[in-house]
Phi, psi and omega in degrees: 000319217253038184249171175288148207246135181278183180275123188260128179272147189231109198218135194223118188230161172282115161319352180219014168207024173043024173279109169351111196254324201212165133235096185244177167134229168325148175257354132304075172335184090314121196297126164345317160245047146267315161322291167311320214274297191341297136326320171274320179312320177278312209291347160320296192296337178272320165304324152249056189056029177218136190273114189258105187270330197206157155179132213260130192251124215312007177269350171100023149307173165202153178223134208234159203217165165207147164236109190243135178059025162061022169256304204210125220244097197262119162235135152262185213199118173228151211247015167027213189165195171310114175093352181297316207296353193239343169238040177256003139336320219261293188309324182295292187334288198306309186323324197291302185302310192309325206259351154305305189280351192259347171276294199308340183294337186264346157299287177319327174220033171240303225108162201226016078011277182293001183243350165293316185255074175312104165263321166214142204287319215288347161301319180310304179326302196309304195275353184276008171286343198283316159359319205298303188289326161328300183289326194301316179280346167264343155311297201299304199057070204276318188287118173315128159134314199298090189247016197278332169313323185276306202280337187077038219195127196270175178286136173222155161234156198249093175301172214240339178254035211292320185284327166317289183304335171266006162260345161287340173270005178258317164308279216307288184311310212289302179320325176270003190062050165197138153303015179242135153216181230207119147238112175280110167245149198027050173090007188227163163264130167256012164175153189200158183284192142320273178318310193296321153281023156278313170359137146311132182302338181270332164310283195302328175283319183277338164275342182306306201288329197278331180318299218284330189268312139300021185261278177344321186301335182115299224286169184269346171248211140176155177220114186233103193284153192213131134257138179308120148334310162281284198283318167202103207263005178233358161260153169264133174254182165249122149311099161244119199237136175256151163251101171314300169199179187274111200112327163240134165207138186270171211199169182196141149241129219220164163264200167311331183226140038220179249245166173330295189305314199292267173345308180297306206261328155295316187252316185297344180277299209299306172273349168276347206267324176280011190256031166273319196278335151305335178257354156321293184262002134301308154267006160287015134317311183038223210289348191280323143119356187238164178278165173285005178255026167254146178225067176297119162346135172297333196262044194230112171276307168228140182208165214213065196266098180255140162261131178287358178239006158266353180070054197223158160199172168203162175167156196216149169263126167247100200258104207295189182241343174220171183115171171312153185302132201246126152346137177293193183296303213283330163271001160280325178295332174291312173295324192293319193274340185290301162322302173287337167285321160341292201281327163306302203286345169284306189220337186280133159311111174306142181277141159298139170210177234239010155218091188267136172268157173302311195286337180285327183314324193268347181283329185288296192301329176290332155302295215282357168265354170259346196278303236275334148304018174231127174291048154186182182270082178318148197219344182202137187197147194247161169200139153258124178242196195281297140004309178185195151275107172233176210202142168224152196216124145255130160243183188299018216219297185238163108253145200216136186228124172259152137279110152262130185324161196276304139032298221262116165330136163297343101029300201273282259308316185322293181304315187293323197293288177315309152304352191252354186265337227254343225261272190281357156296338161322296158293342179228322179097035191273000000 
């Protein structure tokens, strides 16, 4: 069950005349008419009233279709391998997500305007490439760490100066005329207005992911226009993101003024320049993602920590250096996101989030038909794989998902799970 996930292909069609819009993924295309055939099934199946969301291919592939605004037609394709054929509760689950977040992604930066009212494809074709890097990261998952695509939660990090830094990003928006402002280290938020975590949680996650694919690009600035998926799917804000230093950059959603050049010359110095040795040790946090007045057990390989009523997470691998042969760094992050779908779709309750698809609503449901043979509502729940232990625990507040050394009786993890939850709402109060 706990195995490597084959490589997924991404296929983007006009919904009602099946013309190719797109292709990412696999570096082995699909042959055009496979392409074709795909397409004609489902719309074969809408023709005759049944809507075709999946379907599993006897090699334990799986292929999953969505039509989204009766436009546009997302199939993904995954090439499933040893062992796919026993997880595709799971798989379906990520396909689902993948293709959600690759619609609002393509909103978010065309509008919901240009991919509903096709005036001409071959135009599209052309702007839907500003896309690419956007879609690529959420295929590719090129940063580690980075779980917010799946979970729908944005990735955060817990600075060690929390207050300093959220009165500077609330100084820094009120300045920019504006209520969103937004500071990112190493690809995560470490301090945000209000407004900004009002945002829908797939809003906050798709600007988290466009901060980083423009940061990566080299420039130190940008003014980028974006529509909210939710919140404004036919109007444009402007995006403004500075690189503070490498690894940290503050962002704003802004109207027309005040203009890049302004912002750059004027505001980023004035509220940023004494806060550098703050923000040092902001990013000398790096990836684990918790402050040093957090101290976690030695017997915590990985962890994976959501608050459920900010839609937030954090989480980190500390893989020891010494001791019996341990999963590397790149497979616990792999066992960890393997785990947390496990664990949803199976015994935890899914946060309602403000764009559900008919097919995930049935997948939700197929849990709560499974939940609903246990005389209570499961709160905790464990797997031993060969690899490793993990334990998952909810409360009306959190979840929390560990890796344990095989090493550790089964016996602790209730303990090790509690204490590690109790260990950092304590200390940060997240």
């Amino acid at each position: 069950m706990m195995l490597q996930q084959g490589s997924t292909q991404l296929l983007c069609l006009t919904a009602s005349s099946g013309v190719p819009l797109f292709s990412r993924g696999a570096s082995k295309q699909l042959p055009f008419s496979v392409i074709g055939s795909l397409n004609g099934v489902h719309m074969f199946g809408g023709g005759q009233g049944v809507v075709l969301s999946s379907c599993e291919t006897d090699g334990g592939g799986k292929v999953v279709w969505r039509v989204f605004q009766d436009s546009v037609m997302l199939i993904a394709v995954n090439g499933g391998g040893p062992g796919a054929a026993g997880c595709s509760r799971e798989e379906e689950f990520r396909l689902q997500r993948l293709l959600e977040n690759v619609w609002n992604c393509m909103v978010l930066v065309l509008g919901q305007d240009e991919l509903v009212n096709m005036r001409n494809v071959e135009r599209l074709k052309r702007d839907l490439r500003s896309c690419f890097s956007l879609i690529d990261q959420l295929l590719e998952e090129r940063q580690e760490g980075i779980l917010g695509d799946l979970t729908h939660c944005a990735d955060s990090l817990l600075p060690p100066n929390p207050t300093l830094l959220q009165e500077a990003v609330d100084s820094f928006a009120e300045a920019a005329d504006s209520e969103f402002g937004c500071l990112a280290v190493h690809g995560r938020i470490a301090a945000a207005t209000e407004k900004w975590w009002r945002l829908a949680p797939q809003e906050v996650v798709l600007l988290s992911a466009l901060m980083r694919s423009l940061s990566a690009s080299g420039s130190a600035s940008s003014d980028y226009p974006v529509f909210l998926p939710q919140g404004s799917p036919t109007v444009a804000h402007r995006l403004l993101r500075f690189q503070l230093l490498p690894g940290a950059d503050v962002c704003v959603l802004c109207g027309p003024n005040p203009s890049l050049h302004t912002a750059e010359s004027m505001l980023v110095g004035r509220y940023w320049s004494p806060l550098m040795e703050t923000l040092r040790d902001c990013l000398a946090v790096g990836e684990r993602c918790l402050p040093r007045s957090v101290c976690l057990r030695p017997d915590v390989l990985a962890l994976l920590l959501i608050n459920r009523e900010t839609r937030r997470l954090v989480s980190c691998v500390r893989c020891p250096l010494t001791g019996p042969p341990l999963p590397s760094k790149t497979r616990c992050w792999e066992l960890l996101k393997l785990f947390y779908v496990f664990s949803t779709t199976r015994y935890f309750t899914q946060e309602e989030t403000l764009c559900v698809s008919p097919e995930e609503k049935a997948l939700r449901s197929n849990t709560d038909d499974f939940v609903h043979g246990f005389s209570h509502q499961p709160l905790q729940c464990y797997l031993v794989t060969e690899e490793c232990k993990c334990y998952a625990l909810q409360t009306p507040q959190h979840q929390l998902f560990l890796l344990i050394p095989l090493s550790v009786p089964t016996f602790v993890l209730r303990t090790v799970a509690t204490q590690t939850l109790s260990d950092i709402a304590t200390a940060t109060g997240f």
